[in-house]
Every structure is written in structure tokens, then in C-alpha cells.
C-alpha positions in Angstrom: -18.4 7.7 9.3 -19.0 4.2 8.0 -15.7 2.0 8.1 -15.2 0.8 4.7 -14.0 -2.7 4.3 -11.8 -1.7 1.2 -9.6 1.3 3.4 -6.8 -1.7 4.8 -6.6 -3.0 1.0 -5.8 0.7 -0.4 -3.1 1.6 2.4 -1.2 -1.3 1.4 -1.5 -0.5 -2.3 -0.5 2.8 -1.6 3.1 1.7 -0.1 3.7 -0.3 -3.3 2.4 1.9 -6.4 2.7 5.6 -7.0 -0.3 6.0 -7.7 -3.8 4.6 -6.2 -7.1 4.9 -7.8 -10.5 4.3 -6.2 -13.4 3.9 -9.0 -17.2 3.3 -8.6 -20.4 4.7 -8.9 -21.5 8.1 -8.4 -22.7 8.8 -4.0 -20.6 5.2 -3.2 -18.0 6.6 -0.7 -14.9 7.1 -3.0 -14.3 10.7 -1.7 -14.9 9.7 2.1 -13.1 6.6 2.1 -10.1 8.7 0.3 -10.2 11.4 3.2 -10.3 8.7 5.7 -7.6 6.2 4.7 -5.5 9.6 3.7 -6.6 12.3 6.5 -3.0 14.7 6.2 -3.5 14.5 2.0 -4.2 17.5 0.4 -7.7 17.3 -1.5 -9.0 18.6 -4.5 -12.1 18.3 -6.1 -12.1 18.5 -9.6 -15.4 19.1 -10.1 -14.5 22.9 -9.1 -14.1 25.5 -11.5 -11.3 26.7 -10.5 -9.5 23.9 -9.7 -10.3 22.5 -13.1 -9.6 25.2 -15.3 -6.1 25.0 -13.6 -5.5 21.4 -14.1 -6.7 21.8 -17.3 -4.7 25.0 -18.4 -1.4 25.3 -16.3 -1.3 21.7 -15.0 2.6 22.1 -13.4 1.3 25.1 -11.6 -1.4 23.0 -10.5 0.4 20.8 -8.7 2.8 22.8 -7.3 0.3 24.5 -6.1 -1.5 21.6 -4.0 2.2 19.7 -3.4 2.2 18.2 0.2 4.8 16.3 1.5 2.3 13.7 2.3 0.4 13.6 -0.8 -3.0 14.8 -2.9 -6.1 13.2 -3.5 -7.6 14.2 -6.9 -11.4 13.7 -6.7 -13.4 13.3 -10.0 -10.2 12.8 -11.8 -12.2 12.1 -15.4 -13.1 15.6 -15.8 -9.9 16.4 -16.5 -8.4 13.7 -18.9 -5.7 15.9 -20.1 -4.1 15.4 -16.5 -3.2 11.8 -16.8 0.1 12.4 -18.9 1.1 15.0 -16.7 0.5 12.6 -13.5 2.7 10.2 -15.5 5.7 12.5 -15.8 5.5 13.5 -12.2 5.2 9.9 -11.2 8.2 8.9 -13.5 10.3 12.0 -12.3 10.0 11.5 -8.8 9.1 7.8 -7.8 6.8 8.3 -4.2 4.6 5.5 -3.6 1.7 6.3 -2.7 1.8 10.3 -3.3 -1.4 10.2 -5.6 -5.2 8.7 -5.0 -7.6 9.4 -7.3 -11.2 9.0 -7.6 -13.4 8.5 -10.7 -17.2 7.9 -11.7 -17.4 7.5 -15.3 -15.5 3.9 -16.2 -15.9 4.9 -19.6 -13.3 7.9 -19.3 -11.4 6.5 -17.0 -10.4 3.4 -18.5 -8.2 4.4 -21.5 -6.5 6.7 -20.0 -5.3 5.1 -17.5 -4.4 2.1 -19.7 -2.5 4.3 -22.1 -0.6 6.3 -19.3 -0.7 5.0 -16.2 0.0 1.4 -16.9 2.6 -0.3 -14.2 2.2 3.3 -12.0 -1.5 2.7 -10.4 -3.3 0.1 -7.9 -6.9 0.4 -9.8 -9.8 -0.3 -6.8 -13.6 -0.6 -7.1 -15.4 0.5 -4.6 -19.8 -0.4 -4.8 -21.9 1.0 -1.9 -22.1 -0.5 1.2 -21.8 -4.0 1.7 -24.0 -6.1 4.5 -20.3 -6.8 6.4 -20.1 -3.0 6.5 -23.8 -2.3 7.6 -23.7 -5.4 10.5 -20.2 -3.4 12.0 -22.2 -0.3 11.9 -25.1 -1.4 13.0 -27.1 -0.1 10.2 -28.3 -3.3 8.2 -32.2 -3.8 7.6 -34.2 -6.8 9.6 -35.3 -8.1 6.9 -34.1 -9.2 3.4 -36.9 -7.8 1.5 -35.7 -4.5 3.0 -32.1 -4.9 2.4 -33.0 -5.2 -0.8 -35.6 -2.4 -1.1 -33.3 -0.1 0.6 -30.0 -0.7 -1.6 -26.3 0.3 -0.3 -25.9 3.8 -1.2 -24.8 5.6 1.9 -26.3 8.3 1.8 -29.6 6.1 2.5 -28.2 5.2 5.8 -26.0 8.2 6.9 -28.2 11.0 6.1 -31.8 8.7 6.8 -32.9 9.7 3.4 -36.1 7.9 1.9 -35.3 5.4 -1.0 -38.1 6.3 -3.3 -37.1 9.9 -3.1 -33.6 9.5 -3.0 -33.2 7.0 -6.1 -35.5 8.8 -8.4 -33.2 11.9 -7.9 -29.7 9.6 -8.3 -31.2 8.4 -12.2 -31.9 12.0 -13.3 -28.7 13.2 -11.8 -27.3 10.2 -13.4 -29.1 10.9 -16.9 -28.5 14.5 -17.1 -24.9 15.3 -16.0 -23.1 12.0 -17.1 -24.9 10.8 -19.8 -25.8 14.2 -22.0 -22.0 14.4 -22.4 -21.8 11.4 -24.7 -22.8 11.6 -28.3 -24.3 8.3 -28.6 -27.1 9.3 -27.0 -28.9 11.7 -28.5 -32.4 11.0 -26.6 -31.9 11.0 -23.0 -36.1 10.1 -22.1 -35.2 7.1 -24.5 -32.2 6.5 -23.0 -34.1 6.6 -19.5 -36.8 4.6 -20.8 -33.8 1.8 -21.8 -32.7 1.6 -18.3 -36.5 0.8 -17.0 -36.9 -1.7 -19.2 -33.3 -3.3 -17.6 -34.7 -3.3 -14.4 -37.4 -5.6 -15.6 -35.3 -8.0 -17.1 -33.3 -8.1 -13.5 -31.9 -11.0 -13.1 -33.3 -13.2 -16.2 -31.1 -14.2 -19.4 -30.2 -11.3 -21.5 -32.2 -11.0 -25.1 -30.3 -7.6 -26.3 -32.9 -8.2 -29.7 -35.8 -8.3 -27.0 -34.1 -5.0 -25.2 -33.8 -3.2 -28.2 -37.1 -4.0 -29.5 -39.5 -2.8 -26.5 -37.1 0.4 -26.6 -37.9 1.2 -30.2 -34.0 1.2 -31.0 -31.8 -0.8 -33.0 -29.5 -3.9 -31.8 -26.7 -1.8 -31.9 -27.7 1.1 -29.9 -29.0 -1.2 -27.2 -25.8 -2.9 -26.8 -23.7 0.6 -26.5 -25.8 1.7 -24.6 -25.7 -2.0 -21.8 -21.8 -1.1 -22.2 -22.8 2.6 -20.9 -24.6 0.9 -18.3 -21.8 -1.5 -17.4 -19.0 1.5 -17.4 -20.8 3.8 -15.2 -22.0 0.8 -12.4 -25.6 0.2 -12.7 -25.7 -2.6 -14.4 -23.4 -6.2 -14.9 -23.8 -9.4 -17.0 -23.1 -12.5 -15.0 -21.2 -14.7 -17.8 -22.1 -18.7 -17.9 -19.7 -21.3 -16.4 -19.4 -23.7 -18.6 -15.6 -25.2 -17.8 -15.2 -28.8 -17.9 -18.6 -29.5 -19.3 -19.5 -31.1 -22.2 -23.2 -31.0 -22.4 -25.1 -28.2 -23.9 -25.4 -25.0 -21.6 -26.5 -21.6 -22.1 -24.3 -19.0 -23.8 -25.9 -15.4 -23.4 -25.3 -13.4 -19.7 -27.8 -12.7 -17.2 -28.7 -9.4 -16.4 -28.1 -7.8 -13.0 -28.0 -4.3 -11.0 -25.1 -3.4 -9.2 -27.5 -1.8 -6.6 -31.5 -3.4 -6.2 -32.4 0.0 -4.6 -31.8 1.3 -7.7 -33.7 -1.3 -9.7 -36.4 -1.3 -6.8 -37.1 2.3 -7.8 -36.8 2.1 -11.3 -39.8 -0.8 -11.6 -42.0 1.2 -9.0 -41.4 -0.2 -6.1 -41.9 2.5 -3.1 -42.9 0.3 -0.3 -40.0 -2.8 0.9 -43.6 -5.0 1.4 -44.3 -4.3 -2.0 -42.1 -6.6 -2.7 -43.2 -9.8 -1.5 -45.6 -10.5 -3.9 -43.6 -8.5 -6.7 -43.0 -10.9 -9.9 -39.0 -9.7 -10.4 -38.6 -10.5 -5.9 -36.5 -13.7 -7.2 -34.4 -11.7 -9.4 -34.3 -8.9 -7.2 -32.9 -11.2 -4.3 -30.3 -12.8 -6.6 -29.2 -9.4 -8.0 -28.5 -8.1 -4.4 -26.8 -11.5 -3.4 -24.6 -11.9 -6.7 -23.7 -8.2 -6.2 -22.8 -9.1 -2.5 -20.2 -11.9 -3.9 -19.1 -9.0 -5.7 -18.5 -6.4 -3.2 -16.5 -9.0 -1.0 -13.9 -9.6 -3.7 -13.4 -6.1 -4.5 -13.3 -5.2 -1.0 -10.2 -7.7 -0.5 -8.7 -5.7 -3.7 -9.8 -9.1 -5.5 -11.2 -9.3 -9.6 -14.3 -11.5 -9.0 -14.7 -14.2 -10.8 -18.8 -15.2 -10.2 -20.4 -17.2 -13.0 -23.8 -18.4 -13.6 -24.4 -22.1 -14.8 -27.5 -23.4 -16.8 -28.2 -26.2 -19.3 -30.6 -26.1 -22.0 -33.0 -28.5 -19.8 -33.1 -25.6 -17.2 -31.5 -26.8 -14.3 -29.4 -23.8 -13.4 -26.8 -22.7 -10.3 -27.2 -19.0 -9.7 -23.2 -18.4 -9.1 -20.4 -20.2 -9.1 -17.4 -18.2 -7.8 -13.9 -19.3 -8.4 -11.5 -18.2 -5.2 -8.1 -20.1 -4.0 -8.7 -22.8 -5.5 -12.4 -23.3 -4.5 -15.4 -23.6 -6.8 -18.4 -22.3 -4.9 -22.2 -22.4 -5.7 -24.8 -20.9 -4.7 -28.3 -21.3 -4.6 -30.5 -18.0 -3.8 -34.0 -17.9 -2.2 -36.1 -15.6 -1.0 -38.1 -17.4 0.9 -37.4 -17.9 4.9 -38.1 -21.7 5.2 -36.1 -24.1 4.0 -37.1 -26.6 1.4 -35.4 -29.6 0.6 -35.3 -29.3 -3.1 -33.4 -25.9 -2.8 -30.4 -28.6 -3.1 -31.9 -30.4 -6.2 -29.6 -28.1 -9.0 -26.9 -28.3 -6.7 -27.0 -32.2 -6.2 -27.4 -32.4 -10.0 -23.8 -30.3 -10.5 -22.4 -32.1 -8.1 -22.7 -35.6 -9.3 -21.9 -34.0 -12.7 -18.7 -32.1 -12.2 -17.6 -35.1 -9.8 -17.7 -32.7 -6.6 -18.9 -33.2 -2.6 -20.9 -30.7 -1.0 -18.4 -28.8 0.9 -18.7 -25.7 -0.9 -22.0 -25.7 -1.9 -24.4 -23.6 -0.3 -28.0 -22.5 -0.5 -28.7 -18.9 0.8 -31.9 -17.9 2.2 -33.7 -15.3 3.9 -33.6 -16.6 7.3 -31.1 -16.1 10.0 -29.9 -19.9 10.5 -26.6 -21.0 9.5 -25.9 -24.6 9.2 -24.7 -27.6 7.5 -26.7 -30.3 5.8 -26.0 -33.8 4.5 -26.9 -32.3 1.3 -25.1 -28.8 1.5 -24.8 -26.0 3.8 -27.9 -23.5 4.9 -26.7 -20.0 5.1 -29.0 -17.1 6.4 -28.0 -14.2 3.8 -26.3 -11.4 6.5 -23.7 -14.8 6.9 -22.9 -14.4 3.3 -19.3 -12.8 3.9 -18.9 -16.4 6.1 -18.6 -18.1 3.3 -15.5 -16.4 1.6 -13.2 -16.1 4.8 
């Protein structure tokens, strides 16, 4: 078992709230992390028949059924939607922090109802597959960045030693067929499969939805329910602009990004990690698996992130700025291994402009050196988590 940064977060949240819910993608850990941070809970899958159809049809003899003096972990909770009101009357009724933790892999479900029922009664977590902090203490992270990034974070590639170009391809189909067939705005799931390829080509470069929607042979408004189906379910995220305290003109639209490059790696073709280097998308690639990194750190701390991307209409841009305690943090992502000196240039250029010194701004790289500059700091990308402590 792979120690999960998030575990100390949700212990604590489950001595304060009744009710403690881990989301993420589909294969991220949810249901191990649950069974280890909880071991003497009761556990239920609800992704059973028979434990759904009881949830679903005599939900008071349900729980009575699995009651535990300790508590119950509901896996999969969004299959059963119906359950939420009944959880809120139980909560209500009997006031025990911490009795419930439940998992869920469909955002778009789970998200209503808990707003509508749960609100005030639940600690709401995301959990994203393995972070590098995670895979260093395990002793499981790639040599190299270009395979980091090939290889993704779902555990299941490290755990069970399974190949990324088999193991992806079988995740989006998965993916495609059991979640995505159950909603009605998609009628055409090779379309809809199609849509997501054409994503992962965009990694990391401004989003043109008109563009998107376009190449896909659908309309504007399908192709931005269909990002939002994307978004809900964790493969995908827009990086908003920064543009605080700035009066010049800067770019509006969101950047594009995967939550996992493994993911994306398979979805453009990539089979080989060396395949890579000389790939056209290996920038956007590297600064989808570094932006999602920045992510995984604050929700591993039980933190909302707050990561921006900055860029004026002359083109000088800052790949993420992160707002944290009172910080403002940039970073600059390369893929390269040597260090060049104008990797500071945009930096230099937001510094002068928002009136800031270098402290905390940092350029990223593929190397293993960590250290400070006149003009910034040098950080070699399995330091990354460094530079939020």
C-alpha cells in the first residue's frame, strides 16, 4: 500500500464533520485510502447489486443493517442518489462526527446532491492519483521526467506493474462506456471519444471551444457540455488567467490541461516515454503534469487551489501563478535539463511589472538541481512539493 498524502487531512476532518467525502477519478485510490485511514469501518460497495437495490429500496434497513459502532464507508455513493436525504436525517438524528465516508467518481452526480442535502454535514476531499511526494516516499517515481510524464499517477500503473499503453486505452473505454452512456447528452459515444482526442491535442495551449467544436463536427454548445463532462468526471481542467492588479491587456480564454498526462500520452499515440522527446505537445505535456502537481499538493493539504496562468496579448506569459498564505508564486515550466538564462525573461518581465522581487519565483526544469539565482530560483521538478512547505 502506497501512503497517501491526503489520509492525515481526512482523519482530522472526520473528528469535526459527520460526514467525510473523498471524490476523484475513477482507479485514484478513493476506496484504498478510505479502508486505510478507517480500517475497523464497515464497507460497502455500492456498485453491488445487492447492496444497491437495498440502499435504493429499504434504505433504513440498509443501514441498520451495516451499523458499526465505528462507522461505514459507502463506496460509489452516486449510484445511489436517493441515499443522500436519508444520510441527512441520520446525520441530523444522531450527530457522530465522523460516522460516514463516502466515495464518488462522477462530479457531475455528486455535486447537487450533496449541495442540496448535505450542506454544513460533510468535509468534501479530492483525491487525483499519485502525486511525485507520494511516489519519492515509496520509492516508485520514474528517473526521468519524460517518463513521469509518460507513465501518469494512476496506481494501478505502479502497484500492479501494468503497462501504460495497455492500461490507459482500457481506462477511456471503461470511462466511455459505463459513465458516459448514462447521460443523455451524449448520444454518440465514438464522437464523444473522438472529442476527447482532439483535447489531448490541444494540451496545454489556449482554449478555442469554436476550434474544438469545429474539428469534432459538433456544435458550440455541445462542445462546451461536453468540456464540463470532462471537467466533472477529472480528465480534464481549465487553468483561468491572472489578471489582478493589472491594467494592460491580457488574455481572457483558459488553457487546457489533463488531470493525468498518462492519460493524454495515450490518447495522442504516445506508446514509448522516448517518443516523447521529439513529440510537438512535450511542452504542453510537461506543464500539464507540473500544473496538475500544484494541484495535487493543495488538495492533498485539504486546500482549494488557486493556480492561474498569466499572458498578455504581446505573448509574454507565466505558466502558473498560485496564490497560498499570502504568497504569489510563479512558475516557469521546461522540459529541457539545462538551464538557460532567458527561462527568467517572463518572469523578470512580471516582476518589474507587478512591483515584486524574486523570492517566489521559480523556474522548474527537468534536471535534479535545486538552487537559487540572482534572477530566481532553479528547481529540479521531483523538488516541486519544496516549494509550497
Amino acid at each position: 500500500m502506497v501512503k497517501r498524502d491526503l489520509q492525515a487531512k481526512i482523519r482530522s476532518l472526520a473528528k469535526q464533520f459527520p460526514v467525510v467525502g473523498i471524490f476523484g477519478p475513477r482507479q485514484s485510490g478513493k476506496t484504498t485510502l478510505a479502508q486505510m485511514a478507517f480500517p475497523k469501518y464497515t464497507y460497502v460497495s455500492l456498485e453491488d447489486i445487492k447492496a444497491k437495490e437495498l440502499a435504493t429500496n429499504d434504505p433504513y434497513s440498509f443501514f441498520d443493517l451495516h451499523h458499526n459502532k465505528h462507522g461505514i464507508i459507502l463506496d460509489e455513493i452516486q449510484t445511489v442518489p436517493s441515499l443522500f436525504s436519508y444520510l441527512q436525517t441520520w446525520v441530523d438524528k444522531h450527530k457522530r462526527p465522523g460516522y460516514f465516508v463516502i466515495t464518488g467518481s462522477q462530479n457531475f452526480l455528486l455535486n447537487q446532491a450533496v449541495t442540496q442535502t448535505l450542506a454544513g454535514r460533510i468535509a468534501i476531499t479530492t483525491l487525483l492519483p499519485f502525486a511525485i511526494h507520494e511516489l519519492v516516499r515509496a520509492k516508485l517515481l520514474s528517473g526521468s521526467l519524460d517518463r513521469a510524464v509518460f507513465r501518469g499517477g494512476y496506481p494501478r500503473i505502479y502497484t500492479q506493474k501494468t503497462l501504460p499503453s495497455e492500461w490507459y486505452q482500457y481506462y477511456i473505454r471503461t470511462y466511455v462506456e459505463r459513465d458516459i452512456r448514462q447521460l443523455k447528452n451524449v448520444v454518440n459515444l465514438e464522437q464523444f471519444q473522438k472529442f476527447i482526442g482532439l483535447c489531448a491535442g490541444r494540451v496545454g495551449q489556449i482554449l478555442n471551444v469554436s476550434s474544438l467544436a469545429n474539428d469534432c463536427g459538433v456544435t458550440v454548445a455541445t462542445a462546451k457540455s461536453w468540456l464540463s463532462l470532462l471537467q466533472a468526471s477529472y480528465i480534464i481542467f481549465l487553468l483561468q488567467p491572472y489578471h489582478k492588479n493589472f491594467s494592460k491587456r491580457l488574455i481572457k480564454s483558459p488553457k487546457l490541461y489533463f488531470y493525468d498526462t498518462g492519460l493524454a500520452c495515450s490518447l495522442l499515440g504516445i506508446d514509448e516515454p522516448e517518443q516523447l522527446i521529439m513529440h510537438y505537445l512535450r511542452g504542453g505535456l510537461t506543464e500539464s503534469f507540473i500544473v496538475s502537481e500544484v494541484l495535487k499538493i493543495s488538495y492533498n493539504q485539504g486546500r482549494e487551489p488557486r493556480c492561474y496562468f498569466w499572458r498578455d496579448n504581446m505573448g509574454r506569459e507565466i505558466d502558473a501563478i498560485v496564490e497560498r498564505g499570502g504568497r504569489i508564486i510563479r512558475l516557469e515550466i521546461k522540459a529541457s535539463k539545462t538551464i538557460s538564462s532567458n527561462f527568467f525573461d517572463n518572469l523578470t518581465y512580471w516582476n518589474q511589472l507587478a512591483k515584486r522581487d524574486v523570492t517566489d519565483s521559480y523556474v522548474i526544469y527537468a534536471g535534479n538541481e535545486t538552487y537559487k539565482r540572482q534572477t530566481g530560483n532553479i528547481v529540479g521538478w521531483k523538488d516541486i512539493t519544496s516549494i509550497f512547505k
